[in-house]
TORPA-4810 file (N, C-alpha, C, O; in nm, 3 decimals):
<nodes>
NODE_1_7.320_-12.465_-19.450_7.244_-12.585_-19.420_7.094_-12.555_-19.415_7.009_-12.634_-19.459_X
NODE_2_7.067_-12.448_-19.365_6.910_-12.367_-19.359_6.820_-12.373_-19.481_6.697_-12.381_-19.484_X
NODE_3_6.938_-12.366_-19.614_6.872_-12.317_-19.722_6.872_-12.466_-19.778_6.807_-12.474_-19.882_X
NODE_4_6.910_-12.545_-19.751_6.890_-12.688_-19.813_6.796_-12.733_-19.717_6.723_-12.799_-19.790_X
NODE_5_6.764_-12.740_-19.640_6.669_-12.779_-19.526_6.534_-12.708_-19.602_6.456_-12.789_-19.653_X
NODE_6_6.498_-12.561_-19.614_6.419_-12.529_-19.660_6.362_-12.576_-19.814_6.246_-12.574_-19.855_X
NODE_7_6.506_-12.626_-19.899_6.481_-12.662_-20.013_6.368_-12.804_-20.038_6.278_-12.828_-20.119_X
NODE_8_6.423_-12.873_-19.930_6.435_-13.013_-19.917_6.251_-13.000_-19.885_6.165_-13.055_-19.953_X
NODE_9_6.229_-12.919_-19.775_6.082_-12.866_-19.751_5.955_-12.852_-19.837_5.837_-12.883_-19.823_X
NODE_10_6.016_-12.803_-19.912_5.914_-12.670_-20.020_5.915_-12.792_-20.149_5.813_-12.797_-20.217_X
NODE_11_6.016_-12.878_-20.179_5.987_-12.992_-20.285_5.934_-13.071_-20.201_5.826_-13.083_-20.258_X
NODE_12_5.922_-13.159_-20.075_5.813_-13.237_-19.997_5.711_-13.136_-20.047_5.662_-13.179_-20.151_X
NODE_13_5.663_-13.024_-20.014_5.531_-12.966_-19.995_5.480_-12.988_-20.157_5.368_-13.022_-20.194_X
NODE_14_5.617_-12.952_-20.253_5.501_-12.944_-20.355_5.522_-13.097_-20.414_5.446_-13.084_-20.510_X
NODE_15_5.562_-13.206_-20.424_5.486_-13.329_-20.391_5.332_-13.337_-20.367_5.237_-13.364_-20.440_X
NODE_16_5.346_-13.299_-20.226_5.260_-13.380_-20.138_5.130_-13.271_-20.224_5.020_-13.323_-20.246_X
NODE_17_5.155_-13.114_-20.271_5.043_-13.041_-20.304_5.011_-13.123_-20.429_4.898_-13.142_-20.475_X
NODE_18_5.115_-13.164_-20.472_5.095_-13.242_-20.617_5.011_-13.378_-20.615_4.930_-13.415_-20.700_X
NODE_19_5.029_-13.411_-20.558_4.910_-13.564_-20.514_4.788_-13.470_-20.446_4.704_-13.453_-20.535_X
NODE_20_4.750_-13.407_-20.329_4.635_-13.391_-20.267_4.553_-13.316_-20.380_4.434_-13.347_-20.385_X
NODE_21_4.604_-13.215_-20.480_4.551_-13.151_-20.564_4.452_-13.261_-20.711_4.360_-13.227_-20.784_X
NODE_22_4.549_-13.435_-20.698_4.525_-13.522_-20.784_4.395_-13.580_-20.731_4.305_-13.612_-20.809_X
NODE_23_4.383_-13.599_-20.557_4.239_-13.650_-20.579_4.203_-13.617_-20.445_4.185_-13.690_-20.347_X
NODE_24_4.190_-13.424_-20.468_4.100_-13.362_-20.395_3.971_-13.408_-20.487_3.982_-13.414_-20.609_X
NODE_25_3.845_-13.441_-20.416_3.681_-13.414_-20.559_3.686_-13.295_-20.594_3.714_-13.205_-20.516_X
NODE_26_3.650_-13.272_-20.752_3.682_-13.215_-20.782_3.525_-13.096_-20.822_3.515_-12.989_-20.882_X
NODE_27_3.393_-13.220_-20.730_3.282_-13.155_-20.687_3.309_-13.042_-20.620_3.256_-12.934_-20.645_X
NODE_28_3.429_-13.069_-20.495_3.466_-12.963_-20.431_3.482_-12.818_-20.432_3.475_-12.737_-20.340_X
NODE_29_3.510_-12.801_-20.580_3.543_-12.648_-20.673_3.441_-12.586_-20.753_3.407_-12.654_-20.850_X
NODE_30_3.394_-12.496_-20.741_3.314_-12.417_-20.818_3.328_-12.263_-20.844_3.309_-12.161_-20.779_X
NODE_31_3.363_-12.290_-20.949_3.420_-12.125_-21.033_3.349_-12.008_-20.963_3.399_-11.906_-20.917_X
NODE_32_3.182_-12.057_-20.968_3.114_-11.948_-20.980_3.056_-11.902_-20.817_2.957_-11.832_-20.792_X
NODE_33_3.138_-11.958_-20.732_3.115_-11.945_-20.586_3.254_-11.862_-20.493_3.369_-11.888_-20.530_X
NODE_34_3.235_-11.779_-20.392_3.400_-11.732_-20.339_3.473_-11.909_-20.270_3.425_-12.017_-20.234_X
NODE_35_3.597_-11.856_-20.283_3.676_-11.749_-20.320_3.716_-11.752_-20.472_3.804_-11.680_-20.520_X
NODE_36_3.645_-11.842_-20.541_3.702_-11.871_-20.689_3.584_-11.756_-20.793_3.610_-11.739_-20.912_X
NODE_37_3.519_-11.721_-20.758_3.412_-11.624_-20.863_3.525_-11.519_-20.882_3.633_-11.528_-20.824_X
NODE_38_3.499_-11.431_-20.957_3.587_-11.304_-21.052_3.510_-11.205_-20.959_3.387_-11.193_-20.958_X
NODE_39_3.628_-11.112_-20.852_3.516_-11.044_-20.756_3.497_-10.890_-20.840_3.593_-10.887_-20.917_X
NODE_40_3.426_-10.780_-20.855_3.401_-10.738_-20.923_3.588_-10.665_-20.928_3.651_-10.732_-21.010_X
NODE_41_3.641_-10.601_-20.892_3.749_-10.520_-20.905_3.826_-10.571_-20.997_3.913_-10.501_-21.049_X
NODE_42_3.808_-10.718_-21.036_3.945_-10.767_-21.097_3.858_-10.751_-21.264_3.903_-10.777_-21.376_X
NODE_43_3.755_-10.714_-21.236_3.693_-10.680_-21.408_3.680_-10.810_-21.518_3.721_-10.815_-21.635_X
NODE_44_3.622_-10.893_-21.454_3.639_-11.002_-21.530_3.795_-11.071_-21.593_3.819_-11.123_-21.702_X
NODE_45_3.867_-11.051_-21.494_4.012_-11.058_-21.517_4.132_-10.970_-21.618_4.253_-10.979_-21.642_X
NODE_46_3.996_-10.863_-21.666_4.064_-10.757_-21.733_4.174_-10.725_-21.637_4.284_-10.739_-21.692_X
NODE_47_4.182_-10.689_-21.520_4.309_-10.586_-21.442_4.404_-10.654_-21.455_4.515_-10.609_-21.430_X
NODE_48_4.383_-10.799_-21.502_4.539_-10.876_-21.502_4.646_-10.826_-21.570_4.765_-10.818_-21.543_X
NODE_49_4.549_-10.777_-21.707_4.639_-10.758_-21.843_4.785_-10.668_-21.841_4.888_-10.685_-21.907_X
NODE_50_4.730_-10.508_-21.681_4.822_-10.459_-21.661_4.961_-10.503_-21.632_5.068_-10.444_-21.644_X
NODE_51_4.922_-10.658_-21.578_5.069_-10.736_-21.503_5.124_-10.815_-21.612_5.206_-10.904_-21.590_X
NODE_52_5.064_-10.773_-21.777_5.092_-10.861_-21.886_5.088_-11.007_-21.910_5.135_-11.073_-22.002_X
NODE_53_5.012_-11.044_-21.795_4.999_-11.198_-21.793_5.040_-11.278_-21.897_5.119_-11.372_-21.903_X
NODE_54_4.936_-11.194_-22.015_4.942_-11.337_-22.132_5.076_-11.310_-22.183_5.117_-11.402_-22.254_X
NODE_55_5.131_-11.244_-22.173_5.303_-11.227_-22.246_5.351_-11.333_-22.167_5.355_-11.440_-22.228_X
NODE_56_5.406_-11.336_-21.996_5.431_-11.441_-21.911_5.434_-11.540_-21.900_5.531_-11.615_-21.898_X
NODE_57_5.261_-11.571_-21.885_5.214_-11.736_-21.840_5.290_-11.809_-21.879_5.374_-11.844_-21.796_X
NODE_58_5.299_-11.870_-22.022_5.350_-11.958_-22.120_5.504_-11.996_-22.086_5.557_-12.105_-22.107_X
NODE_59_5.563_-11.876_-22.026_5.720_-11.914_-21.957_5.725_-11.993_-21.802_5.827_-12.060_-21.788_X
NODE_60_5.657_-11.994_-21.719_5.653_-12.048_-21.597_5.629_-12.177_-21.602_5.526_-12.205_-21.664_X
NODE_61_5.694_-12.277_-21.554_5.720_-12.428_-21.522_5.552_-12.420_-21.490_5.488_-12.339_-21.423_X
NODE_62_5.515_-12.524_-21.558_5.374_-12.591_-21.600_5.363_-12.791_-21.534_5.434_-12.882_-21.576_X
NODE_63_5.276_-12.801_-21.448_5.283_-12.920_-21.417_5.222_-12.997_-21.569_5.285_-13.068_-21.647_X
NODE_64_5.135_-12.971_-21.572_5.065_-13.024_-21.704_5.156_-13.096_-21.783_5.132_-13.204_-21.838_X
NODE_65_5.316_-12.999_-21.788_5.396_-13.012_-21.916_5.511_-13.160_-21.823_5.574_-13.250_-21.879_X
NODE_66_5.503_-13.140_-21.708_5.607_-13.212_-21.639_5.557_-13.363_-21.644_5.634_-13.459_-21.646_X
NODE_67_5.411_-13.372_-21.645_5.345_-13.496_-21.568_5.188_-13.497_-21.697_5.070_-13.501_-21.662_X
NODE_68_5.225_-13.493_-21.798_5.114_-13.461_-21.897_4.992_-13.588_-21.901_4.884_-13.572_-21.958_X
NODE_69_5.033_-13.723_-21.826_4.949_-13.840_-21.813_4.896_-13.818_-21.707_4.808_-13.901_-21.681_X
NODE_70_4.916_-13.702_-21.594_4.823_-13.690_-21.465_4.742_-13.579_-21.462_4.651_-13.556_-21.382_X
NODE_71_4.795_-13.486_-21.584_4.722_-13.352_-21.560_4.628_-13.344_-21.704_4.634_-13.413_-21.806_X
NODE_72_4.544_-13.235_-21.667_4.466_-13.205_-21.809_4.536_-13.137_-21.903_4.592_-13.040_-21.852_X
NODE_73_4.561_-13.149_-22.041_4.635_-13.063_-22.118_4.605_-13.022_-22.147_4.502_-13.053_-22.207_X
NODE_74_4.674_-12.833_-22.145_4.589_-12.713_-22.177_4.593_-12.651_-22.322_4.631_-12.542_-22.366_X
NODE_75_4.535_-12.768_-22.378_4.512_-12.713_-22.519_4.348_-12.728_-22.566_4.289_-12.822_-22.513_X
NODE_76_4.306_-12.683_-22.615_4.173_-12.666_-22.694_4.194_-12.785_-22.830_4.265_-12.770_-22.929_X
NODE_77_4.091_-12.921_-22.790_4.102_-13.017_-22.846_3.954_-12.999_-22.937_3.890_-12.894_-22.943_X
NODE_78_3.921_-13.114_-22.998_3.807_-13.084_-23.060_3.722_-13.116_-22.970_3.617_-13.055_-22.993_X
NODE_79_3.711_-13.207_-22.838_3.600_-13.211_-22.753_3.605_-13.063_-22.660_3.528_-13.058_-22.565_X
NODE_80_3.685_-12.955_-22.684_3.686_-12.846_-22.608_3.554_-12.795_-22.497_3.557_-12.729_-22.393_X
NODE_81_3.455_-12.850_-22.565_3.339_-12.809_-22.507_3.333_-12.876_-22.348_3.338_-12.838_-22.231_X
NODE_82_3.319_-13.010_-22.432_3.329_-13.099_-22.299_3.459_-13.102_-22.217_3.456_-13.152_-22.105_X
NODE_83_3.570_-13.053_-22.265_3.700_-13.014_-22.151_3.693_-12.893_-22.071_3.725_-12.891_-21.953_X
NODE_84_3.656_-12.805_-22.127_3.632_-12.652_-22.042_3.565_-12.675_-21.902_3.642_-12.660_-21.807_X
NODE_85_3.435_-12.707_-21.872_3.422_-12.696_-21.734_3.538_-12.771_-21.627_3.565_-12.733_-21.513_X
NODE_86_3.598_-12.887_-21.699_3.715_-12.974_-21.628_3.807_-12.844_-21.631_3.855_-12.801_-21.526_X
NODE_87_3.825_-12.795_-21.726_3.962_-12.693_-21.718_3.901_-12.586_-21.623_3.988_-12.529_-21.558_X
NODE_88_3.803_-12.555_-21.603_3.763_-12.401_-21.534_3.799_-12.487_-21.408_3.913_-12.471_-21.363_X
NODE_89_3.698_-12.594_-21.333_3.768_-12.650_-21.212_3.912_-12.670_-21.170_3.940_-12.640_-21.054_X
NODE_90_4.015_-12.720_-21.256_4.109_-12.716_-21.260_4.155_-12.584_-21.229_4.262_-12.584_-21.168_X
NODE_91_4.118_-12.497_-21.248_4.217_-12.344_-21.283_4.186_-12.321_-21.092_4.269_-12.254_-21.030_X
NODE_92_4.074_-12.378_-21.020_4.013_-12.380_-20.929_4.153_-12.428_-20.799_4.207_-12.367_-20.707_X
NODE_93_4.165_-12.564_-20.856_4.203_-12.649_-20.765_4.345_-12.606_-20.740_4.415_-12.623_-20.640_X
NODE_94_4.375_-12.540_-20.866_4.545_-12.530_-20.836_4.551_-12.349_-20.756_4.602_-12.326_-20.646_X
NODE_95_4.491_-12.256_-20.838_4.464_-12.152_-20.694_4.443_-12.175_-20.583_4.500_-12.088_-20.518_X
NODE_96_4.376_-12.265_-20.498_4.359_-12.325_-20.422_4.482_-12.401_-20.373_4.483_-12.392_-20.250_X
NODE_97_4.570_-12.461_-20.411_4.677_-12.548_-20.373_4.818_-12.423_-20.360_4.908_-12.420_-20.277_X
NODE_98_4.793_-12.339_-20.467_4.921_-12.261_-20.442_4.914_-12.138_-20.318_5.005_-12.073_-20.266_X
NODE_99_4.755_-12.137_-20.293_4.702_-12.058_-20.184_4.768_-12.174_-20.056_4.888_-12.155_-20.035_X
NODE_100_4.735_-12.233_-20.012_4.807_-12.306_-19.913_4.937_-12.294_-19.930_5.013_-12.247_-19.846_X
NODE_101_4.973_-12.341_-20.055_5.173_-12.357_-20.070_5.238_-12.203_-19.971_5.331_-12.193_-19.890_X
NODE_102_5.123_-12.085_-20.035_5.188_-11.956_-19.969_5.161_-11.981_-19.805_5.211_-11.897_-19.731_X
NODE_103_5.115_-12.049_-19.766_5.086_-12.021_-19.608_5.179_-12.143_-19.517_5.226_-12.121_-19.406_X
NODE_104_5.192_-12.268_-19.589_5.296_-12.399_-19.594_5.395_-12.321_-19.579_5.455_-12.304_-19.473_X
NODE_105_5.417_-12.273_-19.676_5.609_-12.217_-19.721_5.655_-12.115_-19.570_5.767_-12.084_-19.532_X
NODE_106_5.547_-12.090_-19.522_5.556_-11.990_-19.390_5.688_-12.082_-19.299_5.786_-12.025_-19.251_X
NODE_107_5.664_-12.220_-19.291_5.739_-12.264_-19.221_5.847_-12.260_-19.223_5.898_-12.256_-19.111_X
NODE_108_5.925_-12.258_-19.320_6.063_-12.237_-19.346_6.137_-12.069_-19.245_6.256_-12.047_-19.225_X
NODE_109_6.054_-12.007_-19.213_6.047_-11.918_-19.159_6.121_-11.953_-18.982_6.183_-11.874_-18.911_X
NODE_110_6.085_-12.089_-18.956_6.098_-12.184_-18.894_6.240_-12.248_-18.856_6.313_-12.231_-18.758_X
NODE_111_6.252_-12.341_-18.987_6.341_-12.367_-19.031_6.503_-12.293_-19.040_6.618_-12.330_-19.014_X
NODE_112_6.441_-12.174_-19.091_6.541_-12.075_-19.110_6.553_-11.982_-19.064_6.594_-11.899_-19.145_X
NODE_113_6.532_-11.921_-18.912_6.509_-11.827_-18.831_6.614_-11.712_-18.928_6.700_-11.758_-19.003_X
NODE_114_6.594_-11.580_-18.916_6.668_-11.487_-18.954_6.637_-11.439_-19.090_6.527_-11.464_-19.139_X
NODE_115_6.737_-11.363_-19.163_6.733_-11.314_-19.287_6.735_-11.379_-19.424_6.687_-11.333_-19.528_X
NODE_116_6.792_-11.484_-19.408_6.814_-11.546_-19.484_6.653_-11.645_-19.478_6.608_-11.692_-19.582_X
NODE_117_6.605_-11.659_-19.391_6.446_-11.772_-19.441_6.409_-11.661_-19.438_6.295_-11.696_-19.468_X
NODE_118_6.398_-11.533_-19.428_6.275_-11.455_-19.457_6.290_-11.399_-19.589_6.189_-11.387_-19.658_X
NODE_119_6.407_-11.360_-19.636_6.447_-11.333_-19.800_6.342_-11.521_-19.876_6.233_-11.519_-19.933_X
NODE_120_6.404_-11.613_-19.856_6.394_-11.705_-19.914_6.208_-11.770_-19.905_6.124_-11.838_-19.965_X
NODE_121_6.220_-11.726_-19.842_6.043_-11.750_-19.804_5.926_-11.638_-19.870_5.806_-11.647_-19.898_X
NODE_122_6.026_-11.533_-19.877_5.916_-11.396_-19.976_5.963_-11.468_-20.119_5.871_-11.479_-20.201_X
NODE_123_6.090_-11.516_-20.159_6.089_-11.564_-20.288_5.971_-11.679_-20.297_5.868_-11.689_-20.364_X
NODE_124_6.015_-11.736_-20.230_5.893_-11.888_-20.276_5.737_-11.842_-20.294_5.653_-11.882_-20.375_X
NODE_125_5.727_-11.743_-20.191_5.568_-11.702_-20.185_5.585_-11.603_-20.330_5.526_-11.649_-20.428_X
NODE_126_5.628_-11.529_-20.342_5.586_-11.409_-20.457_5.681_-11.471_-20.569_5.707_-11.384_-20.653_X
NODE_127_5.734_-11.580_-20.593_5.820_-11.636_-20.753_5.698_-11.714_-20.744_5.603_-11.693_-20.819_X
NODE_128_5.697_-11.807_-20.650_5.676_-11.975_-20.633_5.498_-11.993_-20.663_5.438_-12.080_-20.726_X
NODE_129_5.448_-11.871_-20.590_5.313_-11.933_-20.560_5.215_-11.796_-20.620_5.106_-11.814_-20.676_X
NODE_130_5.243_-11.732_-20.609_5.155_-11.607_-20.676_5.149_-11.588_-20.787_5.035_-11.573_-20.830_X
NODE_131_5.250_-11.580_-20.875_5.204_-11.580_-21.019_5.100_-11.691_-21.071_5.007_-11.685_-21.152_X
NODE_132_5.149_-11.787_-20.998_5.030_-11.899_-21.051_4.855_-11.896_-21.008_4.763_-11.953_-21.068_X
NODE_133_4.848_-11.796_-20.866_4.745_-11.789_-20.837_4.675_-11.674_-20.950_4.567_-11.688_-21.007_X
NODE_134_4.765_-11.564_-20.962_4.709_-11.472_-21.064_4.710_-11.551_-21.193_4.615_-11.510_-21.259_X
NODE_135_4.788_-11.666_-21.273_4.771_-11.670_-21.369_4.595_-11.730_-21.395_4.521_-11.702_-21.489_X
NODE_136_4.562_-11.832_-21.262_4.425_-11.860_-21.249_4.314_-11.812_-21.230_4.203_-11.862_-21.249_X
NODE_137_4.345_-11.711_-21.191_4.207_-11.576_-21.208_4.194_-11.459_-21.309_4.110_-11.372_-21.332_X
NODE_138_4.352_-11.509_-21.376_4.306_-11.422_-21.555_4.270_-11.526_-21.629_4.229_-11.484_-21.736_X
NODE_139_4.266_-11.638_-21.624_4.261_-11.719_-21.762_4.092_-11.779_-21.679_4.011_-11.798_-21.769_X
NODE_140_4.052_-11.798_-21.589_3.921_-11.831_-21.560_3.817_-11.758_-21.591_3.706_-11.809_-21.604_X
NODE_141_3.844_-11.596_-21.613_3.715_-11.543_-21.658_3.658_-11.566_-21.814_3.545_-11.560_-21.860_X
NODE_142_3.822_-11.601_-21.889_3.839_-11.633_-22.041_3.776_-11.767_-22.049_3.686_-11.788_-22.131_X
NODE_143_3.810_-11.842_-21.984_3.743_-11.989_-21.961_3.604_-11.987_-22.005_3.562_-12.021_-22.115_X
NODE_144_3.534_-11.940_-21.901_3.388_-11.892_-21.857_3.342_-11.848_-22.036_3.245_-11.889_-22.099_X
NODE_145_3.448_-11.752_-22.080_3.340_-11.656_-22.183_3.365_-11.795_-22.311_3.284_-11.858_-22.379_X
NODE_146_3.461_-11.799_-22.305_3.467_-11.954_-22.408_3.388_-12.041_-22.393_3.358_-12.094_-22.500_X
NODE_147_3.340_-12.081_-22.308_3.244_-12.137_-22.256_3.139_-12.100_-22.278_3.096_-12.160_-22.378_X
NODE_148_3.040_-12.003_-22.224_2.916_-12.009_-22.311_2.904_-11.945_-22.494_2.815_-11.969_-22.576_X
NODE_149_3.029_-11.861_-22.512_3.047_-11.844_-22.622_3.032_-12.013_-22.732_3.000_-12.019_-22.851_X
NODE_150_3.059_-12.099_-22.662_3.022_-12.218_-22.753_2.893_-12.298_-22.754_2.835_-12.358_-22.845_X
NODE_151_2.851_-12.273_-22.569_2.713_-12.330_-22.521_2.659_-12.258_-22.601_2.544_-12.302_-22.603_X
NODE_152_2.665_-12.154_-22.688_2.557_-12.075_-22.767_2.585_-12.072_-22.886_2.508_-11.998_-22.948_X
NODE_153_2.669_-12.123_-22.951_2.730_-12.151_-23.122_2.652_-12.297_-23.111_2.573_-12.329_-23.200_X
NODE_154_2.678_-12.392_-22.988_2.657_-12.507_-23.067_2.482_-12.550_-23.094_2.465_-12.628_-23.187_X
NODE_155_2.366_-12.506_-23.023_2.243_-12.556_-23.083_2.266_-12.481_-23.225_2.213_-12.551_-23.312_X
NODE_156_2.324_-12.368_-23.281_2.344_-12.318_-23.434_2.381_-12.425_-23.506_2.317_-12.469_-23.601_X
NODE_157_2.499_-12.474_-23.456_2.592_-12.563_-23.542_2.495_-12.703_-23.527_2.463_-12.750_-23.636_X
NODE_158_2.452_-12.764_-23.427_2.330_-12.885_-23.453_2.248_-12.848_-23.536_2.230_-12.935_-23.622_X
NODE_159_2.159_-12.715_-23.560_2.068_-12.669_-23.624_2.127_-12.712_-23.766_2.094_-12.807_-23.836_X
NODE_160_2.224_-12.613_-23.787_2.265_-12.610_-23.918_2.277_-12.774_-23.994_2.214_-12.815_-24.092_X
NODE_161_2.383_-12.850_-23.909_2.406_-12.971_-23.965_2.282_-13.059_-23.935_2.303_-13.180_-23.942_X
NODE_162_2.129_-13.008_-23.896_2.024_-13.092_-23.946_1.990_-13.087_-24.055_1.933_-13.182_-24.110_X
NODE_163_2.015_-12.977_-24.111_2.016_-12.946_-24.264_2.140_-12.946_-24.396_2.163_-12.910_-24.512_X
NODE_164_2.181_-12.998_-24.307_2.329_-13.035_-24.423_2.389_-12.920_-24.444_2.478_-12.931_-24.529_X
NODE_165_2.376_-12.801_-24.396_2.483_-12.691_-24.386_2.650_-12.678_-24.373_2.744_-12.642_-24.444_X
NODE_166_2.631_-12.718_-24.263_2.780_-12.748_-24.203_2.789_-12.887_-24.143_2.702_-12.957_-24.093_X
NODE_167_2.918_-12.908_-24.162_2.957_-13.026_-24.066_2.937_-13.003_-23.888_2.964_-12.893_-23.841_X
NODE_168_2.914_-13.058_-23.844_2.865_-13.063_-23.694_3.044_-13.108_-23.600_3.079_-13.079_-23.485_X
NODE_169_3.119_-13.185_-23.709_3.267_-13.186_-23.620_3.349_-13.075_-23.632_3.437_-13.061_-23.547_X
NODE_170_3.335_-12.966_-23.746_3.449_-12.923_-23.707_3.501_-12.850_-23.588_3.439_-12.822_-23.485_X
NODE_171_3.639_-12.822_-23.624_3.674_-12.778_-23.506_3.708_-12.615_-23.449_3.767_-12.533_-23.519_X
NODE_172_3.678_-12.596_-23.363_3.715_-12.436_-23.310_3.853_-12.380_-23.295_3.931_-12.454_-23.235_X
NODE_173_3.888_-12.294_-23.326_4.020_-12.196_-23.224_3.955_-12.100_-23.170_3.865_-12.026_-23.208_X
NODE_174_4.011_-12.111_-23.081_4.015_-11.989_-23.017_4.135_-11.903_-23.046_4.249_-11.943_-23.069_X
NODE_175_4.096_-11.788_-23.042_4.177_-11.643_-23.040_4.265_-11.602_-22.926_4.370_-11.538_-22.921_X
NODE_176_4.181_-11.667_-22.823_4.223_-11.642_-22.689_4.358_-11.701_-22.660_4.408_-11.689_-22.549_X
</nodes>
C-alpha cells in the first residue's frame, strides 16, 4: 500500500512541477548567473561526456514529446536564433524543477517509513530526477556556443545578402 501511496505522490508532484514550471517568469532564469552558469569543474559541460550523455539523453521520457503544444520543441527550426535563448532558459527552469522534485520526493520517505521508501525514494531521486538535471548542464553550455556561434555568422550572412551573395533565409544544422 506504501508503494502506491508513494506512486500516487510523486505523479501529484510531477503534475503540479509540470504546471508551476509552465508559468514560473521565465525573467526568473538566467543561464549566466549561479546556480545555472557552467561552474568551472564541469568544463563547459565537457565532464558530462564521461557519463555519455549524448548516447542517453534521446532515450529518457521527454515532456516536450508528451505535451508538445505546452512545451518548446527541441529541434533547431529556421528561427533557431530567435528560439535558443527560450531554449537556454528552458534548460534553466526544468534543472530547477527536477532540483526540487529531488528534495519533494524526500517525502515519501514519510509515507513509507523503512526500506522499502528508502530503496524507492533513491530510485526516484537518481532514475527520476538527476539524469535530467545533468542532461541540462551538458546541453546548456552547447546552447550558449550555438548561440553566439550564430550571433556572429549572422551580421556575415546580412552582409553578404546586401550584396546578393547568399540568401539571408537559409537554414542552419547543427552538428551538435
Amino acid at each position: 500500500m506504501e508503494l502506491i501511496t508513494c506512486m500516487v505522490y510523486w505523479a501529484l508532484l510531477g503534475i503540479a512541477s509540470f504546471l508551476i514550471g509552465r508559468i514560473l517568469p521565465k525573467s526568473w532564469f538566467h543561464a549566466d548567473h549561479f546556480p545555472y552558469k557552467t561552474f568551472r569543474w564541469e568544463k563547459n559541460g565537457r565532464i558530462y561526456n564521461k557519463l555519455h550523455i549524448r548516447k542517453w539523453q534521446n532515450h529518457v521520457p521527454d515532456m516536450s514529446k508528451v505535451f508538445p503544444h505546452l512545451m518548446l520543441e527541441k529541434k533547431m527550426t529556421t528561427n533557431y536564433l530567435q528560439d535558443l535563448p527560450l531554449m537556454i532558459q528552458e534548460t534553466c527552469i526544468a534543472e530547477f524543477i527536477h532540483f526540487i522534485l529531488c528534495f519533494a520526493g524526500l517525502y515519501c520517505l514519510r509515507l513509507w517509513p523503512g526500506i522499502g521508501g528508502v530503496i524507492m525514494t533513491i530510485l526516484y531521486i537518481v532514475l527520476g530526477n538527476i539524469p535530467y538535471i545533468l542532461i541540462q548542464r551538458y546541453n546548456r553550455p552547447r546552447l550558449f556556443k550555438l548561440l553566439e556561434k550564430a550571433a556572429k555568422t549572422k551580421p556575415e550572412r546580412e552582409k553578404e545578402a546586401a550584396y546578393g551573395n547568399v540568401d539571408i533565409n537559409v537554414q542552419y544544422r547543427s552538428g551538435t
